[in-house]
N, C-alpha and C positions, 0 to 999 in steps of 0.2 A: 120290249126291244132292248139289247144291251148293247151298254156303253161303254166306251176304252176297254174294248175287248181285245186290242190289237189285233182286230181284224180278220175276225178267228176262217173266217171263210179261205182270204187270201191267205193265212198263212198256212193254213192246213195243205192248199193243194198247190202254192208258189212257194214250191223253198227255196229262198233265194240263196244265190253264192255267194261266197264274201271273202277278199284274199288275206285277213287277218286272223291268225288263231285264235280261240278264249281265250281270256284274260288268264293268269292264275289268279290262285287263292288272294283276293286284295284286301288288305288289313290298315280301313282307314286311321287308324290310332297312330298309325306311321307317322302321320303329319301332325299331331300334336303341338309335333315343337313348335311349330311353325304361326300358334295363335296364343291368345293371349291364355293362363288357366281360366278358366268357371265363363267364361267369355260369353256364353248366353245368360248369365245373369245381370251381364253387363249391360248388353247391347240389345236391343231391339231386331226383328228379322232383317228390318229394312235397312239396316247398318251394318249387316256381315256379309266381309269379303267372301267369297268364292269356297274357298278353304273350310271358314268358318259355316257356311251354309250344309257344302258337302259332308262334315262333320258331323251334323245333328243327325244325319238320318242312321235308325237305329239295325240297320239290317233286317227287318222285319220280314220284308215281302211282302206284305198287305197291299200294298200298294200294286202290284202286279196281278193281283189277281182281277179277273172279271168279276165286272157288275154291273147292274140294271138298276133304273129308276124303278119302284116297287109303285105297284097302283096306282096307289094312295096320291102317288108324283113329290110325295113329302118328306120321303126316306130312299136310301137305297139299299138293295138289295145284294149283296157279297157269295159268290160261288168259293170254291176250295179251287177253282181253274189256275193255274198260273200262266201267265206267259210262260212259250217254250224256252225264252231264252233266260230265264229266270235258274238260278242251280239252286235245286230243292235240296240240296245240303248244306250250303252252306247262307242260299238265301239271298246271292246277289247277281246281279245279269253278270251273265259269262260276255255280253261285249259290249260292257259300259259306253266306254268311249263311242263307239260306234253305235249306238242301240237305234237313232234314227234313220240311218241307212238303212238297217234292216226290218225294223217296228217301224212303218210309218207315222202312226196314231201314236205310240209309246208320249206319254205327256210329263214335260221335263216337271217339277213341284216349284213352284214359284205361289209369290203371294198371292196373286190372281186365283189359284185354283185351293191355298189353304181357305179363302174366304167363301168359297161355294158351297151353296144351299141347295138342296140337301147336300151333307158332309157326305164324301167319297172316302175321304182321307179317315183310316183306322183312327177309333177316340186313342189311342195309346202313342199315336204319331206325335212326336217332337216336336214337328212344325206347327202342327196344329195344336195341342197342351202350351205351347210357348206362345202362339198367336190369341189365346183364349186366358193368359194370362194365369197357368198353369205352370207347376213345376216339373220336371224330369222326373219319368217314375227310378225307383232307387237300382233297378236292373238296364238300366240305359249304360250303355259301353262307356259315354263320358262319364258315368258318376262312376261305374266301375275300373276304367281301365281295360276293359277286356269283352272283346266282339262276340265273343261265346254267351253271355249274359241275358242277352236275350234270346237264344235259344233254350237257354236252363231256364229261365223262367217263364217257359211255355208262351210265350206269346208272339214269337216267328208262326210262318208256315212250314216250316221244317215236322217233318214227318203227321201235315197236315193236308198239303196239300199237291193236287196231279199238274203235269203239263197237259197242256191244250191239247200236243199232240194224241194222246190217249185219250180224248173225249169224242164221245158222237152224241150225244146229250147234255146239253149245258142246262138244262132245264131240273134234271138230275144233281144238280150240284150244287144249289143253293145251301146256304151254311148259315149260320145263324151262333155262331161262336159269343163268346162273350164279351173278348176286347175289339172285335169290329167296331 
């Protein structure tokens, strides 16, 4: 059975309307100024503002994709699926702001869900390297500066993985990549 699939049944055959355009292109670096430098070295999860939170996430898209507990119930299992509203270019939902209106299941990253077993959350994930007592790897937009960084160093979904919409077999899409 798979899980935080955003619903793939409902979303497949309810497209809902929504009176808001996509987002553009969002380049959370913009707000840098706005927090302290190296601030996850500083601070614990449990002690970043909003800003700082929103900040660690590395543009990946891992996190949008479908997956399933695997048998076993000890691990899970990762598709190439992405949510539809997900932009397989550049990696980030086209209506952030809004994503629960439209994703019902869409689940915000809070601490509750970096400490779930079996890990959902990509090993390469900020939240979870930083909750695990880990360091930022050296292609994360904060060490670099630059939100492209993690697509040059292959480890986005970017020209990995499909939208839901183009799936009629999710069972066909299981992936088994390396930084999952």
């Amino acid at each position: 059975m798979f899980r935080r699939i955003y619903s793939f049944v409902y979303n497949l055959f309810n497209k809902p309307n929504y009176d808001w355009p996509e987002e553009d292109q969002y380049n959370p670096l913009e707000k840098l100024s706005e927090v302290e430098p190296y601030f996850w070295e500083k601070k614990s999860l449990s002690e970043m503002n909003d800003t700082e939170w929103e900040l660690l996430c590395d543009g990946c898209g891992k996190c949008c994709l479908a997956k399933r507990d695997a048998e076993d119930k000890q691990s899970v299992e990762f598709t190439n699926v992405a949510c539809r509203m997900l932009d397989l270019n550049n990696c980030r939902c086209k209506i952030y702001e809004h994503r629960k209106k439209v994703i019902h299941d869409c689940i915000k990253i809070d601490i509750g869900v970096i400490k779930e077993v079996p890990r959902w959350l990509p090993k390469t994930c900020a939240y979870w390297l930083l909750y695990n007592d880990k360091k930022l790897p050296v292609w994360h937009p904060l060490i670099t500066n630059n939100i492209e960084t993690v697509h040059e160093a292959g480890v986005s979904v970017k020209n990995r993985a499909i939208s839901e919409s183009d799936v009629k077999n999710i069972e066909k899409h299981i992936v088994n990549w390396d930084d999952l």
